[in-house]
N, C-alpha and C positions, 0 to 999 in steps of 0.2 A: 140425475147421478152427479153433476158438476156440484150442485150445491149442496149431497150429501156429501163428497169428500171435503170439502170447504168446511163445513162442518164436525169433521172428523180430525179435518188438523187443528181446527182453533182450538176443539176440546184436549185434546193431545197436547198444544203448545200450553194450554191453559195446565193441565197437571204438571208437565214438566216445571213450571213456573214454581210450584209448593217448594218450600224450603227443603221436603225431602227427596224429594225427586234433584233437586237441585245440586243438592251435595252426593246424590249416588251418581251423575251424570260425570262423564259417559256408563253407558253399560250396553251398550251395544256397539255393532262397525259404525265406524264413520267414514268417508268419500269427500276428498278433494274433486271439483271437477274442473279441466281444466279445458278452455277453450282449443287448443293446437293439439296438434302431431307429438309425436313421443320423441325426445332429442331437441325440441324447440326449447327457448331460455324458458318461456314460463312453465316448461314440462318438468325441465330438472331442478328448479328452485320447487315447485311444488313436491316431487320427490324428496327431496332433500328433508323440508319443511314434516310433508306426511309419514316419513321414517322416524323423525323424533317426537312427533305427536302421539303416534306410537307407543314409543317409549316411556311417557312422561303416564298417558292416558290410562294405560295399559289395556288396550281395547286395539282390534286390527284399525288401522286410517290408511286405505288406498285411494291410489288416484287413478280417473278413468276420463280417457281424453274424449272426447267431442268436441271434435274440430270442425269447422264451417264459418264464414262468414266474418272473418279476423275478429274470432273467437267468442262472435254474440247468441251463436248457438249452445254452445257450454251456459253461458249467460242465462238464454233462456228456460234450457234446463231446469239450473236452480231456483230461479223466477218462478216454477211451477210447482216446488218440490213442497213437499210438507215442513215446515217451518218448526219440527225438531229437535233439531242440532244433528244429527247424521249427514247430512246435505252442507256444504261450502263451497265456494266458487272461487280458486285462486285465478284473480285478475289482472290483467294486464291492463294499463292506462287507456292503452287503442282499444279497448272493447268499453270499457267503462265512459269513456270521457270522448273521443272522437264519434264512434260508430253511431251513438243515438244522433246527431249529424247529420252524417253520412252516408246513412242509409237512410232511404226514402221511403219505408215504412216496417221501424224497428215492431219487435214482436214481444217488446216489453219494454217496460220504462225504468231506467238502474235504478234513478232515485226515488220513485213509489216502490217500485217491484224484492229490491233486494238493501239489504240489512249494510251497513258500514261495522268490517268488525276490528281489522286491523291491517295500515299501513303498512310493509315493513322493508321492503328494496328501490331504492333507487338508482339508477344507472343513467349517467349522460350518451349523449351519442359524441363521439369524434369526428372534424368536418376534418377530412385529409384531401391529399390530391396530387395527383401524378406527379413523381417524379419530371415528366417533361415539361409540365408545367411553369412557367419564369416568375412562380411569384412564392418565394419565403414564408411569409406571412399572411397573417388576414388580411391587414391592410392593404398590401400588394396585389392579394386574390381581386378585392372585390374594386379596387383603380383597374386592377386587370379587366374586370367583368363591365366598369363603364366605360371603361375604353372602346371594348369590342360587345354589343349589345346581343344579348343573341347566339355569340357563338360558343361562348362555354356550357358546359353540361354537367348536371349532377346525376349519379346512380344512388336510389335509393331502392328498399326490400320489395317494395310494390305502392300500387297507388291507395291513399289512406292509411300507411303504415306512420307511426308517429316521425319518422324520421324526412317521409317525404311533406307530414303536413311541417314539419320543423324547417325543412327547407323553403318552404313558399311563406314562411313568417321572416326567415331570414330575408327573403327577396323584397320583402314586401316595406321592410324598415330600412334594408341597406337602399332601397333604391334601384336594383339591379335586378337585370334579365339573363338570367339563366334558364336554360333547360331541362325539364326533368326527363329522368331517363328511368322508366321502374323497371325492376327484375322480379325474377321468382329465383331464382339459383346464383350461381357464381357472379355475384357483385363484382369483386375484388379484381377482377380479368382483365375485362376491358379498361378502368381507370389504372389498373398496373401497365399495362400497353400503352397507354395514351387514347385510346379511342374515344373514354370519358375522361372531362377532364377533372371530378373531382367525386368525391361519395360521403355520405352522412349516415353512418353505422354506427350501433350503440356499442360502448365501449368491450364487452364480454366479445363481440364477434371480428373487430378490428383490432384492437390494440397489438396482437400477437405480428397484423401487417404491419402495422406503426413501429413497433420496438425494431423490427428486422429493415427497417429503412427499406421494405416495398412502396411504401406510399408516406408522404408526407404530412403529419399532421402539423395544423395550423391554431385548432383553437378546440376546447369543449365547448360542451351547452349547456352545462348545468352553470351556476352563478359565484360558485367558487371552487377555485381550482382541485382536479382531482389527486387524492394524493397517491391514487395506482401511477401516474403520470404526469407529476405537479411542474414539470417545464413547459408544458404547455399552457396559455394562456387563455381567460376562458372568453368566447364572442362579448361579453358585455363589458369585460375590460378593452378590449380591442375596437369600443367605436360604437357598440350597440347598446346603449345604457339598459339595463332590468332583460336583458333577452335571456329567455330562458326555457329549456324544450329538454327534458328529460324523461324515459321509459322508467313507469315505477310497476312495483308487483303488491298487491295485497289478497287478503281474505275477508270476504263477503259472505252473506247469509239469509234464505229467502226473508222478505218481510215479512214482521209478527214473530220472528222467532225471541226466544224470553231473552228477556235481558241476562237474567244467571249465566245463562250459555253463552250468550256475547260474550260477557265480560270472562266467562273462565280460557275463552278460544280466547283471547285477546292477552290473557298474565298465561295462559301458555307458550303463547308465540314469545311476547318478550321474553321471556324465559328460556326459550327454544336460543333467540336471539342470541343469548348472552351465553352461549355454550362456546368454548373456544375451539373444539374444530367446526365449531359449523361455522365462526368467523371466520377463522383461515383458508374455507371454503369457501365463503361469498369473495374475498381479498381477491383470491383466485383466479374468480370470476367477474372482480373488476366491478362490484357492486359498493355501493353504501347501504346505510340501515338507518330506519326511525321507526319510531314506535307509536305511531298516531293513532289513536284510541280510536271509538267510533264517532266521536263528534267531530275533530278533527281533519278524518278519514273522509265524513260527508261535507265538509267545508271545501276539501280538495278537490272533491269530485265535482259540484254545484262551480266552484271557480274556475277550473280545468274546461267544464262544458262550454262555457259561456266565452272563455277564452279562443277554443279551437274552432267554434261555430263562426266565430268572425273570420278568422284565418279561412275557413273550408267556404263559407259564402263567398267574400272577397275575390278568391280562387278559383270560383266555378269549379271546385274537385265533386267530382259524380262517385259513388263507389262501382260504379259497372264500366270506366273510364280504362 
């Protein structure tokens, strides 16, 4: 039965491929799938994204979450799905580029298994840090942190989420020993109290504590400065040359799906892109945008892997940790 359905997509991707089938496509639903919880970043940028796909398509485009395993069950999903075009995986960097990793026996492979179709959100995280904290700036933070080995502490989302493996990249180039502290719920609490003494959250979930001077930020992570927040300076200006650890979002496609459909999912996102409230929406949210095609998109991915597997072996980070 396995190899009759195997069979039954490739014939399937094989027609869709004819130039007419290509130009009536879509004509059916299509499914975003998203690895998280509904309310999660990647949940409502993929809403957002599948309401205009919608529109453009003119065919229903819902999204349907499958959540598990910081989002490599969505993953796997589409990994299995018939390679159609109905079936896309809006991803998140931590499923795509950390988790094959991280987990100690993924149940599919990104770069065999799923299609590169398009890049298109970037968001840094902000390193902020308590109010009671005695140090201003980065530089001050991290004299702070070799000063006293040991006894500062960072709150990130959990362990293996991009922010906490961006913090053990930072430790690892500054020289310093910090502690990690992961959460599943209220980050913001204990480092507003002073209990932690500092947290590494992507900008969409922090900046609203930043701007209201709850917590102090000191630096970003992406490699030039954000213009949601352009007084801040970013860690590579600050003493870390090339550091750089940013959550991005795109859309994926099982492998073997046709190229037509790539490319049409791909000049519709840009397109989607370039609508102005859907920019004033990402602004909103504290996002940037590019428009990485699928060669691109697999360059990122292939560099990203090879990047974080150093970080996470060096690290000793387990995903059951």
């Amino acid at each position: 039965m396995p190899r009759n359905r195997s069979l039954l997509a490739a014939l399937v991707a094989l027609l869709i491929a004819s130039p007419a089938a290509a130009q009536s496509y879509p004509d059916k639903p299509v499914r975003f799938i998203v690895g998280f919880t509904a309310g999660s970043a990647t949940d409502i940028t993929a809403r957002l994204f599948a309401a205009k796909f919608a529109e453009v398509w003119k065919v229903p485009v819902t999204v349907e979450n499958v959540p598990g395993a910081g989002g490599s069950v969505g993953g796997d999903r589409v990994a299995k799905s018939a390679p159609d075009g109905t079936t896309f995986y809006w991803g998140a960097n931590g499923a795509l580029t950390i988790n094959p990793t991280l987990q100690a026996n993924p149940t599919y492979d990104v770069v065999r298994d799923l299609t590169p179709v398009v890049r298109l959100l970037i968001v840094p995280s902000i390193l902020a840090v308590s109010n009671d904290l005695p140090a201003k700036s980065f530089q001050e933070m991290i004299a702070l942190a070799k000063a006293e080995p040991g006894k500062l502490s960072y709150a990130s989302p959990g362990v293996g989420t991009p922010q906490h493996i961006a913090g053990e990249l930072l430790k690892s180039l500054a020289g310093v020993n910090i502690t990690h502290v992961p959460y599943r719920g209220a980050v913001f609490t204990d480092v507003i109290g002073g209990r932690v003494s500092m947290t590494l959250q992507n900008m969409g979930a922090i900046l609203p504590v930043v701007k209201d001077g709850r917590l102090r930020g000191v630096a970003v992570t992406s490699l030039k400065r954000s213009p949601v927040i352009p007084e801040l300076p970013t860690v590579a200006e600050s003493g870390l040359p090339n550091f750089e650890a940013i959550s991005w979002f795109g859309l994926m496609a099982p492998a073997g799906t046709p190229a037509p459909i790539v490319a049409k999912a791909h000049q519709t996102a840009v397109a989607v892109i370039a609508m102005p409230d859907v920019r004033e929406k990402l602004v909103q949210l504290g996002f940037d945008t590019t428009q990485d095609g699928p060669d691109a998109m697999g360059q990122v991915i292939k560099a990203d892997i090879a990047k974080w597997a150093k970080v996470i072996k060096e690290a000793n980070i387990k995903a059951a940790d």
